[in-house]
C-alpha positions in Angstrom: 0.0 0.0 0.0 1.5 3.5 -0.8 1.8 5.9 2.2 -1.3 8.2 0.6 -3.6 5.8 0.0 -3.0 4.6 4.2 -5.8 5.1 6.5 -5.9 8.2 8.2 -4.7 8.7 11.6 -7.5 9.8 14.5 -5.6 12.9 15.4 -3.2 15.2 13.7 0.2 15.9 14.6 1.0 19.1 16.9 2.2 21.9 16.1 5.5 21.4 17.6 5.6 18.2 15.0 3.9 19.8 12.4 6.9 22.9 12.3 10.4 21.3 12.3 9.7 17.3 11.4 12.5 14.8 11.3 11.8 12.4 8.6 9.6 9.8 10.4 7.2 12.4 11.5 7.0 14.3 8.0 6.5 10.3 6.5 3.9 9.6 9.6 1.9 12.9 8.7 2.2 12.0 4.8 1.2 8.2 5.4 -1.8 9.8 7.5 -2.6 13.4 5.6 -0.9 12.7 2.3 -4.1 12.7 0.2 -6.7 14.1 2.1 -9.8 15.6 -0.1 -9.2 18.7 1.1 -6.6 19.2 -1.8 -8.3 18.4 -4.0 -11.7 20.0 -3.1 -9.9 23.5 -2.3 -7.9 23.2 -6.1 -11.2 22.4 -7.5 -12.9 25.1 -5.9 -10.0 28.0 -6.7 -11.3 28.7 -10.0 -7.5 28.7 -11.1 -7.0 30.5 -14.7 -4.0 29.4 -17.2 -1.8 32.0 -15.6 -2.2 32.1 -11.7 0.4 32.4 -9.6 -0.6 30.0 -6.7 1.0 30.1 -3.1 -0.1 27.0 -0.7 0.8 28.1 2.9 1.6 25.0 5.3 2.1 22.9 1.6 3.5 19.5 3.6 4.3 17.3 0.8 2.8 19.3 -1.8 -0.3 17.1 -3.1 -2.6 20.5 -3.3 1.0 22.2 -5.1 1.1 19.3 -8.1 -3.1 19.5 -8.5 -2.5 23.2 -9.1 0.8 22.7 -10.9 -1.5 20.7 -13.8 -4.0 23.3 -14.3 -1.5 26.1 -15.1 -0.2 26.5 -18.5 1.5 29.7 -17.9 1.3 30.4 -13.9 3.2 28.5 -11.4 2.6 27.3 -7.8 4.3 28.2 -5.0 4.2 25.4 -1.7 5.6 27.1 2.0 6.4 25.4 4.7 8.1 25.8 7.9 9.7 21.7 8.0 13.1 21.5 5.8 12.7 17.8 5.8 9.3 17.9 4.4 9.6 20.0 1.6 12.3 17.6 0.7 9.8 15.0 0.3 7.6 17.5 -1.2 10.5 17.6 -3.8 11.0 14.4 -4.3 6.9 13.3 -4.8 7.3 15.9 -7.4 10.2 15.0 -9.3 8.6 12.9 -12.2 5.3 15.3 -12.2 4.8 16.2 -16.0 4.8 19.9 -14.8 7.7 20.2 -12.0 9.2 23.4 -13.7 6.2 25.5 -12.7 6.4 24.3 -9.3 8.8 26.0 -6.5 9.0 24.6 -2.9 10.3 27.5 -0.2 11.3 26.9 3.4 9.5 29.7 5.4 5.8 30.0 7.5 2.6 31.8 7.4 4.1 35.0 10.0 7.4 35.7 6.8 6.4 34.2 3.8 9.4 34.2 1.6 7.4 36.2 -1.3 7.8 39.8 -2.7 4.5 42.1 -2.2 1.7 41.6 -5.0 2.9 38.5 -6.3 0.8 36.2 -6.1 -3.0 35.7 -7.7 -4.0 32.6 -5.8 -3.2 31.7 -2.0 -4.9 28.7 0.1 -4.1 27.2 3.2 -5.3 23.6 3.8 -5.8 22.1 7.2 -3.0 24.3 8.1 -4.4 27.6 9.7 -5.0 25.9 13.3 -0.9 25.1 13.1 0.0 28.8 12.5 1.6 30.1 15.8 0.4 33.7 15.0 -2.7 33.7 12.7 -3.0 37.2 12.9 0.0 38.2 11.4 0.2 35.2 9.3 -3.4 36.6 7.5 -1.5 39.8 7.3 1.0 38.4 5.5 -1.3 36.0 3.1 -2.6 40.0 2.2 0.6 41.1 1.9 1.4 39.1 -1.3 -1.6 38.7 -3.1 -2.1 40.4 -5.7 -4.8 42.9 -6.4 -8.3 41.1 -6.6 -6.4 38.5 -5.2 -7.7 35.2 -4.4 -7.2 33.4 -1.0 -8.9 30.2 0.8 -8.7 28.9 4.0 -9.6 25.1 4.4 -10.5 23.2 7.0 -12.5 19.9 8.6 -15.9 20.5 9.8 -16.2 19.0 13.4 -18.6 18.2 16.1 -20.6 21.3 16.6 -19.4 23.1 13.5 -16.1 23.4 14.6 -14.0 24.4 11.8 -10.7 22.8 12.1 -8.8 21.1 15.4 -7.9 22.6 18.7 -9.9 25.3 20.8 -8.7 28.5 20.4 -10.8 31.4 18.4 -9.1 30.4 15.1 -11.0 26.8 15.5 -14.5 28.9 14.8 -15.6 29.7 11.2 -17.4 33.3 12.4 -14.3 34.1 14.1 -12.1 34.0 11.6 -14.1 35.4 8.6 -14.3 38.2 10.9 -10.9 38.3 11.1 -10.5 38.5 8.0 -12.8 41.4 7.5 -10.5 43.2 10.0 -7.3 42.5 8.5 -8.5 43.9 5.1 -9.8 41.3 3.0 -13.3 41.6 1.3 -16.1 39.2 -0.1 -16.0 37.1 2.5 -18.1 33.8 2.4 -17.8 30.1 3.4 -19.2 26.8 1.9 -19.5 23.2 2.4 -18.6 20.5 0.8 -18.6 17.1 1.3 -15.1 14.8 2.2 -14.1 11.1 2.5 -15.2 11.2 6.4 -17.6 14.5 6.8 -17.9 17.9 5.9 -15.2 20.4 4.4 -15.5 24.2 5.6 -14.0 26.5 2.7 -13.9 30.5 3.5 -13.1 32.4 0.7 -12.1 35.7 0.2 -10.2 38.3 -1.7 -7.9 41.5 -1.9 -9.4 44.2 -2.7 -9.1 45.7 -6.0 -6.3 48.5 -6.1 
């Protein structure tokens, strides 16, 4: 059995684990995470044109990156994330993809991404927002690079009581953090659901605003 194709895991790794991974907790979280639907649902719900310049924040080992990767003709996609050792693998699952050379893997996290102002036209972060050690500044930063009109969604489980994501700190609720959004400049605000291999996805959506 291949490590995505695994069962998944109960619970997901901690922060701490999710951060700096040596390699058997990057291949753990892979085995476990690997190829969860919320790739593919958030890539298939982007609306990606031809010539996007795509940024995953919190990419792992980049399965949302090579989706994105084969709907781009002209763009590229962009996969951050804070573990060295996992964006090796990242590199290595996407060795052989047909469209590597619009694909760039960068070692940073959601407080510095390693990306110039206005440069990117699509930005997601899947099952990663609840792992970002300051989500305030990391939404600031998401804002930062996009582009004007830019595009940016934040994914997450739907759990018992409509929790939207793990853990219980403000970021876990879906009116909390579209709010947050709203305050740290980001308009059209909305969220959907959709369904996943083991219950409902939460998407929030939003965008820069033009200018």
């Amino acid at each position: 059995m291949s490590p995505s194709s695994q069962p998944r895991s109960s619970s997901r790794p901690s922060r701490a684990d999710r951060g700096i991974m040596d390699d058997a907790t990057a291949e753990r979280y892979i085995r476990n995470y690997g190829d969860d639907p919320t790739n593919r649902v958030t890539v298939a719900s982007a609306g990606l044109k031809p010539g996007d310049v795509v940024l995953d924040v919190g990419c792992g080992s980049g399965p949302a990156v090579r989706e994105a990767a084969a709907r781009l003709s002209r763009g590229r996609a962009i996969g951050v994330d804070p573990s060295p050792n996992m964006l090796r693998i990242a590199a290595d699952l996407s060795a052989s993809h047909a469209e590597r050379a619009r694909m760039e893997f960068l070692e940073g996290d959601a407080s510095h991404l390693p990306l110039a102002g206005h440069s990117v036209t699509v930005a997601w972060a899947i099952n990663s927002l609840h792992h970002w050690a300051d989500p305030a500044r990391g939404l600031s930063e998401v804002l930062r690079v996009l582009a004007s009109r830019g595009r940016f969604l934040i994914t997450e489980d739907e759990h018992a009581g409509g929790k939207f994501g793990h853990g219980d700190a403000p970021f876990s609720d879906a009116a909390f953090v579209m709010r947050a959004l709203e305050a740290t400049g980001f308009v059209s605000v909305d969220i959907s659901r959709h369904s996943g291999d083991e219950g409902g996805i939460l998407i929030i959506s939003c965008r820069r605003a033009e200018g």
